[in-house]
C-alpha positions in Angstrom: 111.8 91.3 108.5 112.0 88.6 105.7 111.7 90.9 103.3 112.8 94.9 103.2 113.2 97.4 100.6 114.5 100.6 100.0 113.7 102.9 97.4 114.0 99.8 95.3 113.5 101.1 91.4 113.9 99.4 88.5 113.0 101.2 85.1 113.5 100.4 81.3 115.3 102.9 79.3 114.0 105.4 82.0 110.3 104.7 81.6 107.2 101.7 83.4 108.6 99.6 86.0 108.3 100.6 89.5 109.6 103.7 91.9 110.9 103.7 94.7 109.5 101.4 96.6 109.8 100.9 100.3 108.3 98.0 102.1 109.0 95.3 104.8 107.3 91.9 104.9 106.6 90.0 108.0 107.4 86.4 108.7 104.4 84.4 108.5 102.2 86.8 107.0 100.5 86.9 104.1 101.5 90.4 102.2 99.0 91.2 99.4 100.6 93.3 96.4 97.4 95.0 94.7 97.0 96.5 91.7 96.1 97.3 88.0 97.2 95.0 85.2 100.7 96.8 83.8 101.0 98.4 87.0 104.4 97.2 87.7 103.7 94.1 90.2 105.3 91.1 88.3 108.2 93.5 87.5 108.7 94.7 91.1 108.4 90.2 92.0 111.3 89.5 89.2 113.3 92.2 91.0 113.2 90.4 94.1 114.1 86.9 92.9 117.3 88.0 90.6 115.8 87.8 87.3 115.7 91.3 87.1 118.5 93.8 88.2 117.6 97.0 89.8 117.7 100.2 88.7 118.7 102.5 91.7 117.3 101.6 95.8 118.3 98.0 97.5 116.4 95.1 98.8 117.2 92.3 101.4 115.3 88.8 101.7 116.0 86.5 104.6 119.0 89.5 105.5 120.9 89.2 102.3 121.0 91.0 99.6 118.4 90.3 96.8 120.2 87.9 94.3 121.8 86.0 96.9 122.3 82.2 95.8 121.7 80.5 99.6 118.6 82.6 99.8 117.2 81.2 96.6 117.0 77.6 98.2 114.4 79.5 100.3 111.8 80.4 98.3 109.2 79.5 95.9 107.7 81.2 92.6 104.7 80.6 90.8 104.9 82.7 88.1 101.6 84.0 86.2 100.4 82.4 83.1 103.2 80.0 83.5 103.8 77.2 80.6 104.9 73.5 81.2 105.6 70.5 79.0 102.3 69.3 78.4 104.0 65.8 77.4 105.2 65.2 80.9 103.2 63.5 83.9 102.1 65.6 87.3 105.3 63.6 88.9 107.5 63.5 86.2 107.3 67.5 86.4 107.7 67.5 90.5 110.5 65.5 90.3 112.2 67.0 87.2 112.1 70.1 89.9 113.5 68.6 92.8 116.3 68.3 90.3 116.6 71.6 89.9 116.3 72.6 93.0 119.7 69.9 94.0 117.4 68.0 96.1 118.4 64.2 96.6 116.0 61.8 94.5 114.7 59.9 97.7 114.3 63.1 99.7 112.3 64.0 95.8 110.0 61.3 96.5 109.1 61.4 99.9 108.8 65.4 99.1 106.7 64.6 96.3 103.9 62.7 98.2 103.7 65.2 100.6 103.1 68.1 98.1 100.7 66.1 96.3 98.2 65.9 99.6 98.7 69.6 100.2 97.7 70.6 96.5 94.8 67.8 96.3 96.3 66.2 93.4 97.4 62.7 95.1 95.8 60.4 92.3 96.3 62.2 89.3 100.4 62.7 89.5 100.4 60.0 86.6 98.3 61.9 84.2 99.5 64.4 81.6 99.6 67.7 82.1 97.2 67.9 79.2 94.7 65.9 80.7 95.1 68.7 83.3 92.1 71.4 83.9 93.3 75.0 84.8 92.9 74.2 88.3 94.6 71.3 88.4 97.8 73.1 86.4 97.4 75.9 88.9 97.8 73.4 91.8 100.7 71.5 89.9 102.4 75.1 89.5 102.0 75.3 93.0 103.4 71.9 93.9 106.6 73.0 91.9 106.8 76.3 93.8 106.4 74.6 97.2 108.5 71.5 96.5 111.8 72.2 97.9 110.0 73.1 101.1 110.7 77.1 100.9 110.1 79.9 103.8 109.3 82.5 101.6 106.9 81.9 98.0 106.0 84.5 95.4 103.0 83.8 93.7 102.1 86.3 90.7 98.4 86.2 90.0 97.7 82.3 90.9 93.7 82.5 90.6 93.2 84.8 87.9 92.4 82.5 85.0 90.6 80.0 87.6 86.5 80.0 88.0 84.8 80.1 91.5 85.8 76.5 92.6 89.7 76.9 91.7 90.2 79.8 93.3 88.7 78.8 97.0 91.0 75.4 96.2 93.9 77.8 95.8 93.0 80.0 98.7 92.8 76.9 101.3 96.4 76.1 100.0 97.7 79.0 100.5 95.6 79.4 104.2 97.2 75.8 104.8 100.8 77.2 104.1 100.8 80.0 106.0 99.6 78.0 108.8 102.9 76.0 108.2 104.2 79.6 108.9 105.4 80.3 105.3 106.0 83.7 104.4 103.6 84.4 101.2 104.3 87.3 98.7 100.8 87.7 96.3 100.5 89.8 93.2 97.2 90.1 92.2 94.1 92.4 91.1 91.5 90.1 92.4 90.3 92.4 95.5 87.9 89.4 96.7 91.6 87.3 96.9 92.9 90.1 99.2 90.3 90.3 101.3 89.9 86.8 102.5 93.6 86.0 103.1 95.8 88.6 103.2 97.4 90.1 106.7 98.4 93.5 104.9 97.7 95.2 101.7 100.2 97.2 99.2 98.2 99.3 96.5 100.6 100.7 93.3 99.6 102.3 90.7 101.7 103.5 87.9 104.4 101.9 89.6 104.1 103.7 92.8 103.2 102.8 95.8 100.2 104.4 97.2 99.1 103.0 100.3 100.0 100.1 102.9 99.1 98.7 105.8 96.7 96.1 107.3 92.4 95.7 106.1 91.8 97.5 109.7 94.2 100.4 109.1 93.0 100.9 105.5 89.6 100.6 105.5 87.0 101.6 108.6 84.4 99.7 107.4 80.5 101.1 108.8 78.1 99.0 110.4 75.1 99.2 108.9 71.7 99.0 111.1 68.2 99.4 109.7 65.7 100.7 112.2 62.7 101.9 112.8 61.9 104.5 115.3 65.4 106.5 115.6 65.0 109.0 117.8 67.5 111.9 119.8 68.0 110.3 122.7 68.7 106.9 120.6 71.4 109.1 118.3 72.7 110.9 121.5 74.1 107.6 122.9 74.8 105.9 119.9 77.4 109.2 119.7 79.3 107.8 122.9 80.6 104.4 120.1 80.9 107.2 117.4 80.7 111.0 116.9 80.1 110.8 113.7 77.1 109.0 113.2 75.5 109.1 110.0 71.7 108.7 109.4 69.6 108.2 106.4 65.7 107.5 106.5 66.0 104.1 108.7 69.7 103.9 108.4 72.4 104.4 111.1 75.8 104.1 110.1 78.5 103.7 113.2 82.0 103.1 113.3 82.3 100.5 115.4 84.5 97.2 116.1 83.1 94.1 116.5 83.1 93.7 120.3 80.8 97.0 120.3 77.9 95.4 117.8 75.9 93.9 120.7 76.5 97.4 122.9 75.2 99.4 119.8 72.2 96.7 119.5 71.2 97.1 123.1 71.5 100.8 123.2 69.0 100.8 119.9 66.3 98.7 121.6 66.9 100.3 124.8 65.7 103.9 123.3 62.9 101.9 121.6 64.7 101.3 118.2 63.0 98.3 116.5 66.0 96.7 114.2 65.6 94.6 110.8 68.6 94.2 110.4 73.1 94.7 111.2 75.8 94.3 108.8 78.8 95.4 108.2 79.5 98.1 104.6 80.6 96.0 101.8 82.8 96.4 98.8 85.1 99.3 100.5 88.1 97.4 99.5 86.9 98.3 95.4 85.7 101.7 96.9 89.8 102.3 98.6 91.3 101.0 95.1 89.0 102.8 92.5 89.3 105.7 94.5 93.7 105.4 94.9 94.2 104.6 91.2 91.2 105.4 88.8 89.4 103.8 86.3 91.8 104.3 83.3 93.2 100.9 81.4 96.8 101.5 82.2 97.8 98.8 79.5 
């Protein structure tokens, strides 16, 4: 596992934070951390990285213990809301972070030029950062946190301040990356975000964790099918995919997996069903979270 806690706390003066938290991250895959505002996400992500020192549990990244200085040269953090020097270029920035990070200054160019492709900003690393939209300083932030060529980045919140347009640009970044085979922590509390990318799903609430697992193993999403003429025999078989079918006026709703859609179509038609149309239950990500942590501001 890249990463792995155990019972990892961290508290202030006894109260907020986050509890005992147990979790292992996968190499390659992208591990969604979902949750309220003030729910203890960025605090549990500064725990990881060092800037934070735990309260009671342990942790382990890359098989060393959380803090570790060699594992630091591993990964990249975008921080949320993050702040830059609005005086300085797009390059002047990069490069000011290959220092940082020790690189050598012609290994910070070549680097540079490559990171500048993957965020989309080749032609505008000699503008201000003020010039810069939101997007654009997202993708910038982004640069910075993949520059030193990292296994393992944190990202805290990267598309909530971002409309419609920056947020797929960030998503496609951070599809690109993990086709790289980057390991990619996300905070956020954008449940369309989680959906589209993430390989597994962390809820907390409070600071506890409430669920985890993969989109398949927390949510059975229904497939929907309007039809006319349902009859028994049509409901009997349609049992055989699912015992519990539901129906509702001219609504079946089956548990099924994809590969059984065109079985459950046939098996409609084939008892006379007449179907307008198939698709799957939406929104049962919001359904799972409302449902695990309530409605309540927590701030």
């Amino acid at each position: 596992m890249v990463i792995q806690t155990y019972n990892l706390t961290k508290q202030f003066n006894g109260k907020g934070g986050f509890g005992n938290i147990s979790l292992s991250v996968r190499e390659g895959e992208v591990f969604s951390f979902l949750g309220k505002n003030g729910a203890g996400k960025s605090t549990f992500v500064r725990t990881l990285l060092g800037i934070l020192y735990p309260t009671s549990g342990n942790a382990t990244i890359l098989g060393k213990r959380i803090g570790n200085v060699e594992v630091r040269k591993e990964i990249g953090y975008l921080p949320e809301l993050f702040q830059y020097h609005n005086w300085l270029t797009g390059y002047e920035l990069l490069f000011n972070h290959g220092l940082l990070y020790k690189m050598n200054k012609q290994d910070i160019k070549y680097r540079i030029e490559e990171v500048l492709l993957i965020v989309g900003l080749k032609g505008h690393e000699n503008k201000k950062l003020k010039e810069y939209s939101k997007g654009m300083k997202q993708r910038i932030g982004l640069g910075c946190a993949i520059l030193s060529n990292p296994k393992i980045l944190f990202l805290d919140e990267p598309t909530s301040a971002l409309d419609p347009v920056g947020r797929k640009q960030v998503r496609d970044i951070i599809s690109n990356l993990k086709k790289q085979g980057k390991t990619i922590f996300l905070n956020t509390h954008l449940l369309s975000e989680v959906e589209m990318i993430s390989d597994r799903v962390a809820i907390l609430d409070k600071g506890q964790m409430k669920k985890i697992g993969t989109m398949t193993e927390l949510i059975n999403s229904p497939v929907i099918v309007s039809v006319e003429n349902i009859n028994e025999n049509m409901v009997s078989e349609l049992k055989k995919f699912d015992p519990i079918v539901n129906i509702s006026n001219n609504q079946i709703e089956i548990c099924v997996d994809d590969s059984n859609i065109p079985k459950v179509a046939n098996t409609i038609v084939r008892n006379d069903g007449l179907i307008y149309m198939i698709k799957r239950k939406e929104n049962l990500l919001e359904e799972l979270f409302i449902n695990t942590v309530g409605e309540e501001d927590e701030r």
